[in-house]
BAVO-571646 format. One record per residue: residue number from 1; x, y negated, z of N, C-alpha, C in turn; residue in one letter. Coordinates in pm, whole numbers, always signed. Atoms other than C-alpha are relative to their C-alpha. Last residue first. Example, Ala and Ser with C-alpha at 12.3 -4.5 7.8 and 13.67 -1.06 7.14 Angstrom:
// residues 2
(2 (-82 +119 -6) (+1367 +106 +714) (-77 -109 +73) S)
(1 (+89 +119 +0) (+1230 +450 +780) (+90 -120 +0) A)
//
This chain:
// residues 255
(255 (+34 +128 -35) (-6321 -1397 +5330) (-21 +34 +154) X)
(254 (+107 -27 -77) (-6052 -1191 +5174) (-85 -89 +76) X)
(253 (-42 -36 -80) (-5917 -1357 +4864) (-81 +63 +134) X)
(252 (+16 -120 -92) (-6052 -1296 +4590) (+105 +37 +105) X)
(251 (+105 -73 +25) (-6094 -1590 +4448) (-32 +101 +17) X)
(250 (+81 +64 -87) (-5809 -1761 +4553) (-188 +70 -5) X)
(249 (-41 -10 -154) (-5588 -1489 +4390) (-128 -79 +97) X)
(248 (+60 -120 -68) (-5762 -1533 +4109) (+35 +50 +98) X)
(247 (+119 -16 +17) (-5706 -1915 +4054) (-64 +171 +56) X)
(246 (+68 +75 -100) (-5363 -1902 +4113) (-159 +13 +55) X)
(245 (+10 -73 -122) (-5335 -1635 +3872) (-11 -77 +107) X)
(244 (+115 -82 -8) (-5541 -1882 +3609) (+8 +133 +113) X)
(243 (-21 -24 -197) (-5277 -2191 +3690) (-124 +129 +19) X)
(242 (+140 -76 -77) (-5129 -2124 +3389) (-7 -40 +116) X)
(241 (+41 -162 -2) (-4813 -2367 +3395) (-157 +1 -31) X)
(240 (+68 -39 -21) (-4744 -2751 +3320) (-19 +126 -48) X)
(239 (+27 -150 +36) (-4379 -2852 +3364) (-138 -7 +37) X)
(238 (+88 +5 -44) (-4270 -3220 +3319) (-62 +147 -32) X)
(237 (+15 -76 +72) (-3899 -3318 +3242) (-168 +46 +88) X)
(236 (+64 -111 -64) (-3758 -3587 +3287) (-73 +59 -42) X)
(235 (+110 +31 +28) (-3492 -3684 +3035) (-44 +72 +105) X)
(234 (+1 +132 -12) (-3107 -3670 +3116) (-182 -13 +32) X)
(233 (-106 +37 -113) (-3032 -3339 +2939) (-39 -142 +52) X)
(232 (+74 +57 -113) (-3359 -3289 +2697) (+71 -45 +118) X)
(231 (+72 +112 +103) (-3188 -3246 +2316) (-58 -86 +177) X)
(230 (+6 +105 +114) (-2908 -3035 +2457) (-42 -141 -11) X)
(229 (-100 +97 -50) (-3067 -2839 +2741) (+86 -117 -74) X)
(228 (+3 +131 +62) (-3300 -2706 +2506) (+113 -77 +34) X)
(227 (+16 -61 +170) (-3258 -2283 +2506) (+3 -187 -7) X)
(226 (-135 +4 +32) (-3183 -2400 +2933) (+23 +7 -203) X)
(225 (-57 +89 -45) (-3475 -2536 +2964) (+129 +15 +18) X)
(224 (+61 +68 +67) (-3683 -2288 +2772) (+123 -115 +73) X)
(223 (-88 -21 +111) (-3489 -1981 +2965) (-23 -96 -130) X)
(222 (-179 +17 +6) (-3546 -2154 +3280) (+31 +44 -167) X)
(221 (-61 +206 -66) (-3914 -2235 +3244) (+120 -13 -39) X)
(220 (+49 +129 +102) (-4006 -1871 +3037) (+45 -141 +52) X)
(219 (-147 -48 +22) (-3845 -1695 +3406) (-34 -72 -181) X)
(218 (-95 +73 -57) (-4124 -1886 +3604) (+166 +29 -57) X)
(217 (+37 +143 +22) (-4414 -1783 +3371) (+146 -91 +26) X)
(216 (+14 +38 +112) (-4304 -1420 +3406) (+49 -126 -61) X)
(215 (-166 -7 +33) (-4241 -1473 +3760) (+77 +13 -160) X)
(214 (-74 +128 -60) (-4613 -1597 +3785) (+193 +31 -29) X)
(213 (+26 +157 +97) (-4728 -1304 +3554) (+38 -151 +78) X)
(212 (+89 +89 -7) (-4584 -1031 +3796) (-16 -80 -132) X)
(211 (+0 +160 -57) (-4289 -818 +3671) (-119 -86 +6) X)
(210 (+26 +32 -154) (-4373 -442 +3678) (+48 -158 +69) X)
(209 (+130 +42 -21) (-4370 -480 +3280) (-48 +35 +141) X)
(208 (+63 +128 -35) (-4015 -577 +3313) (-166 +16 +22) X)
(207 (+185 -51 +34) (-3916 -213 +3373) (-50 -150 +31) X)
(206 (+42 -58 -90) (-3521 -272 +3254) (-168 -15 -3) X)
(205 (+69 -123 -41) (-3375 -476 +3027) (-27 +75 +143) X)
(204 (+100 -78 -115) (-3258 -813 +3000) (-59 +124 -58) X)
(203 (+185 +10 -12) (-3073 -954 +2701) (+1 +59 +150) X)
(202 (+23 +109 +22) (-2671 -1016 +2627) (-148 -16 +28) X)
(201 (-10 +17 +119) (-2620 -637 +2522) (-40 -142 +9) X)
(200 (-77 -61 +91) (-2728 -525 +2864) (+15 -64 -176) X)
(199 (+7 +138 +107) (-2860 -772 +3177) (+117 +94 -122) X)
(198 (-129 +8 +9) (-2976 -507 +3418) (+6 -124 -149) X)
(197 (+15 +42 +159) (-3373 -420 +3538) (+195 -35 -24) X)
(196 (+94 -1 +91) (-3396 -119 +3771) (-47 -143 -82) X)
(195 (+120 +134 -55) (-3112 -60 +3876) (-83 -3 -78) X)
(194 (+139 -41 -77) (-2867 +250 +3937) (-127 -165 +22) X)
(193 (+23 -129 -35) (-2502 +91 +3892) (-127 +17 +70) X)
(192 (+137 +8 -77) (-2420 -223 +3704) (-27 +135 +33) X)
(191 (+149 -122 +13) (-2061 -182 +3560) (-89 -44 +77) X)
(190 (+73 +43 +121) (-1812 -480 +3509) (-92 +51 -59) X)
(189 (+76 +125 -19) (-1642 -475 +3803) (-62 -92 -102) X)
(188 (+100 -38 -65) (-1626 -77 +3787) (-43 -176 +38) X)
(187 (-49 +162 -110) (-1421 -112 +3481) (-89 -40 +58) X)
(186 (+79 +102 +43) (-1444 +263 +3346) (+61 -155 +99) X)
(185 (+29 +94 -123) (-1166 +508 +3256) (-96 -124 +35) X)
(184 (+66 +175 -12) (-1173 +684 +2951) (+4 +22 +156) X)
(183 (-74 +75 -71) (-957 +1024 +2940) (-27 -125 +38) X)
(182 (-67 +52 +81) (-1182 +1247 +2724) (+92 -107 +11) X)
(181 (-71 -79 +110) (-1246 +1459 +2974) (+27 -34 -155) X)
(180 (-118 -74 -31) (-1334 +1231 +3249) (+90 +67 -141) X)
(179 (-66 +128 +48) (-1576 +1040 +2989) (+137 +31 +65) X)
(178 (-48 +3 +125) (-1738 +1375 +2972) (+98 -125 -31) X)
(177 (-132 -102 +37) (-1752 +1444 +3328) (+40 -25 -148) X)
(176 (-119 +8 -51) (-1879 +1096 +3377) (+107 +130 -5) X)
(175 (-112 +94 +127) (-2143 +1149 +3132) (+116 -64 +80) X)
(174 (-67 -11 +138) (-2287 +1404 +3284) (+72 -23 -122) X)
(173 (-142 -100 +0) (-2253 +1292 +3628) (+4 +54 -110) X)
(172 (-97 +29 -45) (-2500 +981 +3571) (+177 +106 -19) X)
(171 (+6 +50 +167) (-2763 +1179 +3360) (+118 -47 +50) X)
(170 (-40 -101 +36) (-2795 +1398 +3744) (+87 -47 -177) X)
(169 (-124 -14 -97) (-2779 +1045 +3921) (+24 +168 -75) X)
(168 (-106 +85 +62) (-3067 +938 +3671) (+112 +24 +15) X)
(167 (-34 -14 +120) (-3283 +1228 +3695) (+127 -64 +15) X)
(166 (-27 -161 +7) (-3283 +1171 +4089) (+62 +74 -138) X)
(165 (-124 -18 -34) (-3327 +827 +4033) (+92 +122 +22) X)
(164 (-79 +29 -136) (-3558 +822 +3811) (+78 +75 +29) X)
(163 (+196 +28 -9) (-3768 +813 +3433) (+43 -76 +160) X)
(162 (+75 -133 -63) (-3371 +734 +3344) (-102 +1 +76) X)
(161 (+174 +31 -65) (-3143 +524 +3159) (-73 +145 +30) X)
(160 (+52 -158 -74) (-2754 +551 +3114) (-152 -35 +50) X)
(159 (+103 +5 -49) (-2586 +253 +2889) (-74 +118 +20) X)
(158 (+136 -76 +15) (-2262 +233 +2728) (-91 -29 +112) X)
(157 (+76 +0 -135) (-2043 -49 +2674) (-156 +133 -41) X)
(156 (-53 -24 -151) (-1754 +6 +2494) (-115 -10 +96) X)
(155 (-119 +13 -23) (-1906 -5 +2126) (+78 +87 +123) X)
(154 (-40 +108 +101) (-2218 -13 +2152) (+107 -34 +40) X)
(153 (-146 +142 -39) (-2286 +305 +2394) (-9 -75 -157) X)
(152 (-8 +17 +94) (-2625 +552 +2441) (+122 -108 -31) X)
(151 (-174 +67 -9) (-2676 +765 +2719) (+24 -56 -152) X)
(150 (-1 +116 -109) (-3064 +929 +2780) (+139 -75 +20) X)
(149 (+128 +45 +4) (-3190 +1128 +2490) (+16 -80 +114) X)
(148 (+68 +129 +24) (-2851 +1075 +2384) (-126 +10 -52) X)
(147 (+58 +62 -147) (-2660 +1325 +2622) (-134 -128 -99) X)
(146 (+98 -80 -66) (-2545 +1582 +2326) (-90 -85 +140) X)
(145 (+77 -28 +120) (-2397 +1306 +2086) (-113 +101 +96) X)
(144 (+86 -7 -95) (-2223 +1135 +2362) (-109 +47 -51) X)
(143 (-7 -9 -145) (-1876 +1187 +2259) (-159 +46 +69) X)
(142 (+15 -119 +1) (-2003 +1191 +1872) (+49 +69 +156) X)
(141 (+95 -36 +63) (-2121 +835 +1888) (+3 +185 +47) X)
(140 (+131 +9 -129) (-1855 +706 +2135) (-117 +92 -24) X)
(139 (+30 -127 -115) (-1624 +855 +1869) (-36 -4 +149) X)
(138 (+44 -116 +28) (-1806 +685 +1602) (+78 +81 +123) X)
(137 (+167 -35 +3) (-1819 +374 +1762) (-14 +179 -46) X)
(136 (-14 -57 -124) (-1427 +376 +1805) (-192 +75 +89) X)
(135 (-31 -82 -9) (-1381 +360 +1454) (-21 +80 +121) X)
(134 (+93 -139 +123) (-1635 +150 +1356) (+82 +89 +48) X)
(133 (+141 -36 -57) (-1475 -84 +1654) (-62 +114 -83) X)
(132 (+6 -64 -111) (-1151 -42 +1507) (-90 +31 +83) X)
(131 (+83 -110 -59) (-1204 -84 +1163) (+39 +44 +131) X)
(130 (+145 +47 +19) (-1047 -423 +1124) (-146 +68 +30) X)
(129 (+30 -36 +105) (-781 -403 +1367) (-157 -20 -56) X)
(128 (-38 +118 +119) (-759 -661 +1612) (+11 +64 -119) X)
(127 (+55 +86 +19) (-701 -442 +1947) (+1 -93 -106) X)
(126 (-48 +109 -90) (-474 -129 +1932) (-158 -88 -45) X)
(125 (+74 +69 +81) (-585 +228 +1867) (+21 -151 +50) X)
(124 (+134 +21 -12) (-290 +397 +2037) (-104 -116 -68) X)
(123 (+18 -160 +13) (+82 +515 +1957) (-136 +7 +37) X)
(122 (+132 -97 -123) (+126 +163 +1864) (+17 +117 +0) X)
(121 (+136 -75 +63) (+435 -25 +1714) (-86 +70 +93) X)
(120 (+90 -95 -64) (+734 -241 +1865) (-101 +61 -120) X)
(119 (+100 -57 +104) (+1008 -470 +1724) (-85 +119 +73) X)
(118 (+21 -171 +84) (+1199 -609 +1931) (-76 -8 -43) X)
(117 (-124 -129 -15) (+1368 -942 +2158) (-32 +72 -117) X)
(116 (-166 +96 -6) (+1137 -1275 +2065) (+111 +110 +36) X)
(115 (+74 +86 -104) (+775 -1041 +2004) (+201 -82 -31) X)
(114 (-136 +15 -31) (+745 -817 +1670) (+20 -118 +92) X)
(113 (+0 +159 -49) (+463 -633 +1597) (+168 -47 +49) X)
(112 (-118 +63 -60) (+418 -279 +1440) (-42 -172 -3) X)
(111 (+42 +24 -138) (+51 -127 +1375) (+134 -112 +77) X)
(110 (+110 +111 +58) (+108 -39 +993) (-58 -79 +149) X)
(109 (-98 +161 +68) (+404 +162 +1123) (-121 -80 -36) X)
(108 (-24 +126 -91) (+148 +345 +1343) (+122 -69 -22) X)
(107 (+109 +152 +26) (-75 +495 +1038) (+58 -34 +126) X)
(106 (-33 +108 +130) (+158 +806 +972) (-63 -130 -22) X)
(105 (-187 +7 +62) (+193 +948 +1303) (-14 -126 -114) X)
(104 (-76 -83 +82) (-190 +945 +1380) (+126 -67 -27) X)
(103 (-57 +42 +156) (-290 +668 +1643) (+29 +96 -39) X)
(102 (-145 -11 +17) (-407 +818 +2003) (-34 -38 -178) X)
(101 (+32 -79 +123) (-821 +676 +2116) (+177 +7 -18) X)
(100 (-8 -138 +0) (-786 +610 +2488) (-8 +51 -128) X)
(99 (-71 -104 -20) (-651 +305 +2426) (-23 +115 +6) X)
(98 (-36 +30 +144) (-973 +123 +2233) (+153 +99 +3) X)
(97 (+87 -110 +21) (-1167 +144 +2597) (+93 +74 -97) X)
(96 (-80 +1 +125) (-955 -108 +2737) (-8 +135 -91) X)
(95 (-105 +44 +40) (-1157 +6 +3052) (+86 -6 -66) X)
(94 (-87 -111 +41) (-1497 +123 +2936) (+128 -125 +9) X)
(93 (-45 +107 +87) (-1814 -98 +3039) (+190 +103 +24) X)
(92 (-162 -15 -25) (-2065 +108 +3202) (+87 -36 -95) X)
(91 (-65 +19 +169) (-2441 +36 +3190) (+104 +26 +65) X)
(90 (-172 +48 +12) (-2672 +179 +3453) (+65 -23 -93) X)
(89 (-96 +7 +148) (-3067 +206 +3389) (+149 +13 +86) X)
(88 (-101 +0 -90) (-3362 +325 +3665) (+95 +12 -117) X)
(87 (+2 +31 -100) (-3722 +279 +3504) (+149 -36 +131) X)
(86 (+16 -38 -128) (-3693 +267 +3164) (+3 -13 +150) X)
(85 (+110 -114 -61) (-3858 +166 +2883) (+41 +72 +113) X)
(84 (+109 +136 -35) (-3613 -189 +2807) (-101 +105 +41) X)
(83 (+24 +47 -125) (-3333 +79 +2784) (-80 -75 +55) X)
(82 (+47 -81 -85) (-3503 +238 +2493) (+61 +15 +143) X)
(81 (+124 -76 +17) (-3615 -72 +2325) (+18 +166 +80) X)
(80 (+98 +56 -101) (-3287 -259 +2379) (-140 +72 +35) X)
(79 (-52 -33 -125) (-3066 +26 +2228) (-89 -61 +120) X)
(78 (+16 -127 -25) (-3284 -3 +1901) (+69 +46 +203) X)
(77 (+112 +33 -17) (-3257 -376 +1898) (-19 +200 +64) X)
(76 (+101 +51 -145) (-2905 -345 +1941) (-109 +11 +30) X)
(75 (+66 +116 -5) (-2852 -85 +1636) (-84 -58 +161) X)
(74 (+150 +13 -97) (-2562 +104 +1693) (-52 -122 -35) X)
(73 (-22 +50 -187) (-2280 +55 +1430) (-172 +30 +63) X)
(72 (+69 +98 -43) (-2277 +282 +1120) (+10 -43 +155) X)
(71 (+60 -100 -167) (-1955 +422 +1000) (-115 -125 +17) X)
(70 (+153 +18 -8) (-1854 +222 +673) (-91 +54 +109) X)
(69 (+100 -102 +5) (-1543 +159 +692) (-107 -40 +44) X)
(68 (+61 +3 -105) (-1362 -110 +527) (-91 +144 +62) X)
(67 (+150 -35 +37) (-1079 -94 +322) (-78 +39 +119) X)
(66 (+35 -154 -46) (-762 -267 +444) (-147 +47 -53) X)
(65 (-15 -54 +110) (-613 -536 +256) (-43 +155 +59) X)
(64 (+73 +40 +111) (-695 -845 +492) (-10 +135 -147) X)
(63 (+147 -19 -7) (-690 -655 +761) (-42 -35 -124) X)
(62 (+17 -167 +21) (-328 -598 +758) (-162 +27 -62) X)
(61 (-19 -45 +134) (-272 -983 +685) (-23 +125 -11) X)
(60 (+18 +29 +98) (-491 -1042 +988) (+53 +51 -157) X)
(59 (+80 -99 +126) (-392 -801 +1193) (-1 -82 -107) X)
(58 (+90 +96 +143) (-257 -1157 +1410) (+42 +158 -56) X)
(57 (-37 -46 +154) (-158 -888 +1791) (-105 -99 -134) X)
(56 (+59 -16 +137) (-240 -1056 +2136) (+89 +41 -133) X)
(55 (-95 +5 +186) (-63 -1036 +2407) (-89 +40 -89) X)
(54 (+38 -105 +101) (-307 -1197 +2711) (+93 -4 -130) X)
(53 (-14 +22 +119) (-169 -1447 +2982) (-38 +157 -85) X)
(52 (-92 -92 +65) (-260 -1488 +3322) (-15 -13 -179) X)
(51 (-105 +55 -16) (-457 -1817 +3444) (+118 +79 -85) X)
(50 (-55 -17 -149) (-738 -1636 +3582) (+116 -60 -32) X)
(49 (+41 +65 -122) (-954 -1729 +3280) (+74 -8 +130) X)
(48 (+104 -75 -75) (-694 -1552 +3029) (-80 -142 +134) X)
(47 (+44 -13 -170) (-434 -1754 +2816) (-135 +61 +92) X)
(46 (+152 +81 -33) (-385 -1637 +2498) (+3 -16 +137) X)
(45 (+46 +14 -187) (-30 -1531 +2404) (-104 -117 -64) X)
(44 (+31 +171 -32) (+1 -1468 +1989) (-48 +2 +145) X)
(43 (+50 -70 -121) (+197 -1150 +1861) (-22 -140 +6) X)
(42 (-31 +67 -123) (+326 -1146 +1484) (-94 +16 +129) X)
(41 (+146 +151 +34) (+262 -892 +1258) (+53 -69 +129) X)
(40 (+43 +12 -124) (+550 -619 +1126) (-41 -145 +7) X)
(39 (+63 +126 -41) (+702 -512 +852) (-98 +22 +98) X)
(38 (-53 +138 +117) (+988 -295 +725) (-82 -101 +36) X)
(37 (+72 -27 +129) (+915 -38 +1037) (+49 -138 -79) X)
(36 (-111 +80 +80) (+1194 +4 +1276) (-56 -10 -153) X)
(35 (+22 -32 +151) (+940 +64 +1570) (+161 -51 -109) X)
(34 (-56 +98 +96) (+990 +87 +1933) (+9 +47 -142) X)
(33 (-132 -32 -54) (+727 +230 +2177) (+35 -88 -169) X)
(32 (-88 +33 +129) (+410 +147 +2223) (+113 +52 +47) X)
(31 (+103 +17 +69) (+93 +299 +2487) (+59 -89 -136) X)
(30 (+21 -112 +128) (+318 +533 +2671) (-42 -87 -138) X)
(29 (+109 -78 -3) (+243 +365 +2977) (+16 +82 -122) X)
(28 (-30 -112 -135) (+627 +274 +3048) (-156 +84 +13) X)
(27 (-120 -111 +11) (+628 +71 +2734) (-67 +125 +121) X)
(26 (+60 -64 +100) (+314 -97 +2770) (+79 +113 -21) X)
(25 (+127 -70 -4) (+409 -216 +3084) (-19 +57 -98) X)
(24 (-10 -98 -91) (+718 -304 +2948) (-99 +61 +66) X)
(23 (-25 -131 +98) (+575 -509 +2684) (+59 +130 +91) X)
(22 (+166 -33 +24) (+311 -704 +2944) (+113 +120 -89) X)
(21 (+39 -98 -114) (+662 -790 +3167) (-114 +46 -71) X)
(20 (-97 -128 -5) (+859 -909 +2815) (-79 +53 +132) X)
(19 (-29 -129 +111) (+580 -1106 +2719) (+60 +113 +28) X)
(18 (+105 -64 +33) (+551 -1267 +3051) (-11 +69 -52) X)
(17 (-40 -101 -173) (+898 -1377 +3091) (-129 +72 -10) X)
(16 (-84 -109 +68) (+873 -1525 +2691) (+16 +113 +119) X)
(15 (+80 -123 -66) (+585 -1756 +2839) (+67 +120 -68) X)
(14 (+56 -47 -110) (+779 -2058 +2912) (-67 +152 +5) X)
(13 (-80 -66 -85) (+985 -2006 +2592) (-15 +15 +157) X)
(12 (-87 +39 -83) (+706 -2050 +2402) (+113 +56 +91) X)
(11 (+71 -53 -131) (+682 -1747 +2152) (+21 -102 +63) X)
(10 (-110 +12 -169) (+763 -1841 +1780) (-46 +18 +122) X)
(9 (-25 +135 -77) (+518 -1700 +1535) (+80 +9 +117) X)
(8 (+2 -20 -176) (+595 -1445 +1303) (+36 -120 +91) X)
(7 (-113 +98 -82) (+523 -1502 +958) (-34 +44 +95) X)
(6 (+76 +124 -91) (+314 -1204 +790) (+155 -83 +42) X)
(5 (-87 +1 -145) (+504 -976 +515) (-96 -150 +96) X)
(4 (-60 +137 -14) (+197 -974 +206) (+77 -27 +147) X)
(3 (+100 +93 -62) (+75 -609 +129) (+132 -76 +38) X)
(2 (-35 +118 +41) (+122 -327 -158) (-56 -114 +156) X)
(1 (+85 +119 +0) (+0 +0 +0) (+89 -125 +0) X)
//
């Protein structure tokens, strides 16, 4: 495969101490070792919320000439609809999920990077390829192929629903032995465990239709006032509800 040598960007030299402690880590996990491939992509530090720094790999020029696969991705709507039916959900969010998949031999020169000392490559599915999610979907897909009348993942984050808890905690250990045995690890401050509604794929699920019509009403306010915030910041703002459960409440109340 014909493709265009990337530039490699310079590293500050404040954060060259960094680099070299994230590549050793990497080293000593197994998860690169050193390459002497003809080309290689540059590495770009991101800074993280906490201050620390993230190595990033530019794919780009790799990506740009790679053919795409076609694996299908989970459809959200579909995932929402059959966690949105049940009663007791958990999601689990797969630490650096993308390692546990191993690179074939001959596709981890196409993986090399090159930081201010060496040259490195992957021996695992790295971050920033183009098919990596498609790739990793399918072997979420066929991982959980026997559990998915109740376990279903996008991407890294799967999702465990169940009529209850009893069920759920049995649906629970089945897919922890399997995630055991394919070496995933999860990131438990980023899992919801055993609830009955959860915030998955950016939405709400769980058994909303045991939510009152006043809390209803009152969860429409915020998500209208925040969907405007924008145009209405500053302005006051004047809320008229139903007042028809009001109304029946008072109306039958005991006399």
């Amino acid at each position: 495969m014909k493709r265009k040598k990337p530039y490699i960007y310079r590293i500050p030299e404040a954060l060259k101490g960094k680099v070299d402690k994230q590549i050793r880590e990497l080293l000593d996990a197994g998860l690169i070792e050193e390459s002497d491939s003809d080309t290689a992509h540059p590495v770009v530090c991101v800074y993280k919320k906490d201050g620390s720094v993230r190595l990033c790999v530019d794919y780009r020029t790799l990506n740009a000439v790679t053919k795409p696969d076609g694996f299908p991705m989970e459809n959200a709507v579909d995932l929402m609809y059959n966690t949105g039916k049940a009663n007791i959900i958990t999601t689990l969010d797969l630490l650096k999920g993308y390692w546990g998949i191993p690179k074939e031999e001959q596709s981890k020169d196409y993986t090399s990077f090159k930081t201010h000392r060496d040259q490195y490559r992957f021996n695992v599915l790295p971050f920033g390829l183009k098919n990596a999610a498609a790739t990793f979907q399918r072997v979420m897909n066929n991982s959980l192929k026997e559990f998915s009348e109740f376990a279903r993942a996008y991407i890294d984050d799967i999702a465990i629903y169940s009529a209850d808890v009893g069920t759920h905690l049995k649906h629970l250990d089945c897919v922890f032995r399997k995630l055991d045995e394919l070496g995933f690890t999860v990131n438990t401050k980023k899992c919801s465990f055993v609830k009955n509604q959860i915030k998955y794929l950016g939405h709400i699920s769980g058994i909303i239709k045991y939510i009152g019509t006043i809390e209803r009403e009152a969860y429409a306010i915020v998500w209208s006032l925040k969907k405007f915030e924008p145009w209405i910041f500053g302005s006051p703002i004047k809320v008229i509800s139903d007042h028809n459960p009001l109304t029946f409440v008072v109306k039958n109340a005991p006399q």
